[in-house]
C-alpha positions in Angstrom: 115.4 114.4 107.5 119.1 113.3 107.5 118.8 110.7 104.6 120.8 107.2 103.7 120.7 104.8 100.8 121.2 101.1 100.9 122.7 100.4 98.1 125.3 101.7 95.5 124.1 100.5 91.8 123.4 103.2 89.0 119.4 103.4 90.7 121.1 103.6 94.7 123.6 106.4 93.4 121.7 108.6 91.4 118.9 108.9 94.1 121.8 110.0 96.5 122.9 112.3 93.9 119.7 113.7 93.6 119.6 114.3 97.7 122.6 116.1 98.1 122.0 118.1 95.0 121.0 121.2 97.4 123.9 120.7 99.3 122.2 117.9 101.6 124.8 115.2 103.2 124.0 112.0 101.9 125.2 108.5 103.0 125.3 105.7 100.7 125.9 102.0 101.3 127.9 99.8 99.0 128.7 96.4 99.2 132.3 96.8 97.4 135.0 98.2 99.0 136.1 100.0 95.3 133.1 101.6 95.0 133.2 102.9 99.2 136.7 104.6 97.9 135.8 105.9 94.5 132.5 107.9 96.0 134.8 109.2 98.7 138.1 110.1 97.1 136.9 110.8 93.3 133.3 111.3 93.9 132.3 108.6 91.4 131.0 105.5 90.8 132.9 104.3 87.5 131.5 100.7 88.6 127.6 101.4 88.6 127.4 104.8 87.1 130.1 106.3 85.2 130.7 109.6 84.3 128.4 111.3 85.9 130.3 113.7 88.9 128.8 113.2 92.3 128.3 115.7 95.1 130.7 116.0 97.8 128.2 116.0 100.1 127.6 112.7 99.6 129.7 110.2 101.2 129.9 106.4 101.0 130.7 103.7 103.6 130.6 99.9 103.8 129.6 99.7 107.9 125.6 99.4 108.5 125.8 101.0 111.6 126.9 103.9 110.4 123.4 104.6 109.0 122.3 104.4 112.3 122.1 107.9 112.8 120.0 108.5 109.6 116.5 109.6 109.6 115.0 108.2 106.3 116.7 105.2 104.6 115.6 104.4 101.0 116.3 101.0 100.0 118.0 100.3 96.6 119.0 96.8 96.7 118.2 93.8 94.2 114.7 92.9 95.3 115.7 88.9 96.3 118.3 90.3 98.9 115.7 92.6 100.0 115.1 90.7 103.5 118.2 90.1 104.6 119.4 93.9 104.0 116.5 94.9 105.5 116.8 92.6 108.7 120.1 94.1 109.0 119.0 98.0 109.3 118.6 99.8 112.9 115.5 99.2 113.7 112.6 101.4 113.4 113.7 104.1 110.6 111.3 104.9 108.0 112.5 102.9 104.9 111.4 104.1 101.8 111.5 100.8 99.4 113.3 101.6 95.8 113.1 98.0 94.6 110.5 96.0 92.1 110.4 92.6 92.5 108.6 90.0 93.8 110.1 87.1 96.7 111.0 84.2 95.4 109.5 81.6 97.5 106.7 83.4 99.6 105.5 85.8 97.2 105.6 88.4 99.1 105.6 92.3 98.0 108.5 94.1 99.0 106.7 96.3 101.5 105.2 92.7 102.9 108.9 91.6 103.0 110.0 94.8 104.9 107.3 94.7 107.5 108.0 91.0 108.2 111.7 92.3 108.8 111.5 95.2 110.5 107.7 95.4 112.1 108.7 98.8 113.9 110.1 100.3 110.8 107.0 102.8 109.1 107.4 101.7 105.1 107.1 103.3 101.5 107.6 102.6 98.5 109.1 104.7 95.3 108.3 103.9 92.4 107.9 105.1 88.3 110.0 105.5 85.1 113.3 106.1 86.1 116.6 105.9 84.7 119.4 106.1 86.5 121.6 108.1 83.9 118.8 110.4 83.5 118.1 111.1 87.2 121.4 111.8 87.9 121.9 114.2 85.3 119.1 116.0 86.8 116.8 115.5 83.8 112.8 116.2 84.4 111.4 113.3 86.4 108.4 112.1 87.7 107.3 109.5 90.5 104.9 108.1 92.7 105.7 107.6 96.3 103.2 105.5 98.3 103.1 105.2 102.0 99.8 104.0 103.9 100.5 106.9 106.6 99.4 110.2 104.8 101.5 112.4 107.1 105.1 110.4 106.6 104.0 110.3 103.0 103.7 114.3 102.5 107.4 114.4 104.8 109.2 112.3 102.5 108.0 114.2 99.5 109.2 117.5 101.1 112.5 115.7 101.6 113.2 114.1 98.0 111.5 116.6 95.5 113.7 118.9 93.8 112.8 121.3 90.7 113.4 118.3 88.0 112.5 115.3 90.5 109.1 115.4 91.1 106.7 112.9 93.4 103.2 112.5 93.3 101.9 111.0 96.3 99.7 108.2 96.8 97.9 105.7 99.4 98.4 102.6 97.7 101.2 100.5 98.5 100.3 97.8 96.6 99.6 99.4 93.6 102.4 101.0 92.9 104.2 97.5 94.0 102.5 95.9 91.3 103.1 98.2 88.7 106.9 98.4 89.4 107.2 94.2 89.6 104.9 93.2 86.6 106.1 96.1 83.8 109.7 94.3 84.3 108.4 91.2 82.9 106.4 92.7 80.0 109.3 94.7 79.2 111.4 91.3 78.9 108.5 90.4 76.4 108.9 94.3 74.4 112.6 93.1 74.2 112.5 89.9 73.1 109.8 91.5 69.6 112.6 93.9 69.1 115.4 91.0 69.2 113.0 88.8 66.9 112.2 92.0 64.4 108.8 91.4 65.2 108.2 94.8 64.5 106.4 98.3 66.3 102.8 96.9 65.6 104.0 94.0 68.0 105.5 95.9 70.8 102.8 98.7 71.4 100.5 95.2 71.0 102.1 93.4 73.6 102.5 96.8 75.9 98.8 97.6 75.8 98.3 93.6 76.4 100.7 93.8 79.2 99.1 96.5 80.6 95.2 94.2 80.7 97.5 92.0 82.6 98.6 94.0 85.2 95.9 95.6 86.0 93.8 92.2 86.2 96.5 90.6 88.5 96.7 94.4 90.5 92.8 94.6 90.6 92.9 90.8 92.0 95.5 92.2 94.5 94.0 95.1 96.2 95.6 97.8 93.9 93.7 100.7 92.4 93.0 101.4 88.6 94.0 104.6 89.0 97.3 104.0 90.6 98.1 101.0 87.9 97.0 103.7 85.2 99.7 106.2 86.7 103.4 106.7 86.8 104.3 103.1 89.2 102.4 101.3 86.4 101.7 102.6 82.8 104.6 105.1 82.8 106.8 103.2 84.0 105.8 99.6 81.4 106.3 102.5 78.5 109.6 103.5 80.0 111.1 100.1 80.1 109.2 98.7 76.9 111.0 101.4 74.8 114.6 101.0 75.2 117.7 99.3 75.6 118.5 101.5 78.4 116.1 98.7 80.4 118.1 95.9 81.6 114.8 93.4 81.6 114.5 95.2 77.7 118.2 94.5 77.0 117.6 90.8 78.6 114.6 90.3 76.1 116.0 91.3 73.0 119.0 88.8 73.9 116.5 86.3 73.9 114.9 87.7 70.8 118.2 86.9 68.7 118.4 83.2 69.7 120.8 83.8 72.9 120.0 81.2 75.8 118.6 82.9 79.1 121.6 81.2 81.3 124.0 82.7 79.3 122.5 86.2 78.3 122.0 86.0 82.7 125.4 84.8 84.0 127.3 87.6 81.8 125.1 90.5 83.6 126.9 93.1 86.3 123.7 94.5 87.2 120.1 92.5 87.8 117.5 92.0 85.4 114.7 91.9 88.3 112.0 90.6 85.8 114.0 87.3 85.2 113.5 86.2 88.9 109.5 87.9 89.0 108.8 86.2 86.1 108.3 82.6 87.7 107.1 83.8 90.8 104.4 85.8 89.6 103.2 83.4 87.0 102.4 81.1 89.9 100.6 84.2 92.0 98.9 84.9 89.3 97.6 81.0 88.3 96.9 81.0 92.2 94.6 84.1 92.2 92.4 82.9 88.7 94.3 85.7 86.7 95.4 85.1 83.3 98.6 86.3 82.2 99.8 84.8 78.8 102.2 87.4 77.9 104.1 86.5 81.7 103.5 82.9 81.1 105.4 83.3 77.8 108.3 85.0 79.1 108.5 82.0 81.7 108.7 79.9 78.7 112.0 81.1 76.9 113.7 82.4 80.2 113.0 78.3 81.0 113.7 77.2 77.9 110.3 75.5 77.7 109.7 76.2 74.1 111.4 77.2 71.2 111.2 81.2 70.1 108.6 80.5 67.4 106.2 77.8 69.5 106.3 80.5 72.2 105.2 83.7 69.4 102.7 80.9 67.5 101.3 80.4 70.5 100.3 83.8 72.1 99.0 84.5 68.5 96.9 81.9 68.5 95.3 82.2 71.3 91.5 82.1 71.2 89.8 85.2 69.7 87.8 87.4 72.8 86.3 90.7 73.3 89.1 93.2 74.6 
């Protein structure tokens, strides 16, 4: 399968590092023009992913039609732009969805999004604990792809899994949707306990209370305890609920130390997905009869509802319940 990837951040590049990494030609579109020359005339990306060397065989271009000849495209773009990208593709390529998110407005999955845009186009989604640096650098890895068609799933796999990059393969979409959208806005919440110096004892508390959450609002969803338990869902919250290295971490512990959420958001480069999932799946959540008071509380300071402390006093006293 001749591969392409939409989109140029640190996540876009290293996956088409990780493609041509047996010599494979690999086509990746960026939005800006200095990143189209760096990947073809230095073979970096100083913007997105610095110094880290990529492959030759991976060339860059700014022209959607020129992934028209591609057979797989996988889908790195920020997940609120994910409909208009994907209404722009050829139509009827298999699209292999790298983004976590929820849309603003319908709250829709990204999969749900991609269907509505391109009805022809078979979908799957990748998803897990990821990052970029690490990928690239050909580190061990691990991840779940899920696609609903078994066969196209087991293809896929064949085509992305190298010795250090390794996916497991599963049937449900939404799942491993869920788990990828909802660990971004606990891991806002792990950040904003290490900005606070709320301590460990608060972090692996609000993780494993993170966790109830998403697998309540999954459950409610269609998803699958087993998927939510797996590398889409638990691996990944641990991943992002550890370290500085997460953007929706990094964006947290900003908030932690006092910073406003405009600010702390305007002065970003790259996305903090969680910060626009927060809202939307606070309301998805109310609608379905599934509490979520840690997601409800990130809502809060990225809204500037409540001060810090209301919004910590709050959660803690919350009334006491079996776990």
């Amino acid at each position: 399968m001749k591969a392409g990837v939409i989109g140029a951040g640190a996540w876009g590049t290293a996956l088409a590092q990780t493609l041509a990494s047996q010599g494979e030609h690999v086509r990746l579109w960026a939005l800006e023009p200095d990143v189209v020359s760096a990947v073809n005339e230095d073979h970096l990306n100083p913007l997105y992913l610095p110094n880290i060397p990529l492959s030759p065989t991976v060339d860059a271009t700014g022209d959607m039609a020129d992934m028209a000849d591609r057979d797989l495209l996988l889908i790195v773009c920020p997940a609120q732009h994910l409909r208009t990208i994907v209404t722009g593709l050829p139509a009827g390529l298999p699209l292999v969805l790298c983004s976590k998110g929820i849309e603003a407005g319908s709250g829709l999955l990204m999969s749900e999004v991609a269907r509505q845009a391109q009805p022809r186009s078979p979908i799957g989604v990748l998803s897990g604990p990821t990052f970029a640096h690490e990928v690239a650098r050909g580190l061990p890895t691990a991840i779940t792809l899920a696609c609903e068609d078994a066969e196209l799933a087991d293809r896929i796999a064949a085509r992305v899994a190298r010795p250090a990059f390794r996916p497991y393969v599963s049937d449900d979409v939404v799942g491993a949707e869920i788990g990828g959208a909802v660990k971004n806005v606990l891991a806002i919440a792990c950040g904003v306990a290490e900005g606070a110096g709320l301590g460990l004892n608060a972090r692996a508390s609000l993780i494993s209370r993170g966790f109830a959450e998403m697998t309540r609002f999954g459950l409610a969803r269609g998803a699958r305890v087993e998927t939510l338990s797996g590398l889409s869902g638990l691996g990944d919250l641990v991943l992002t609920c550890s370290s500085t290295n997460s953007r929706n971490f990094s964006l947290g512990k900003g908030l932690g130390e006092g910073k406003p959420a405009g600010e702390l958001l305007a002065n970003r480069r790259t996305v903090a997905e969680g910060a626009f999932t927060a809202p939307v799946l606070r309301e998805a959540a109310r609608a379905a009869s599934v509490e979520m008071p840690v997601v409800e509380a990130v809502c809060a300071l990225l809204e500037d509802a409540a001060p810090l402390g209301a919004v910590i006093d709050a959660l803690l006293a919350r009334p006491l319940r079996p776990e």
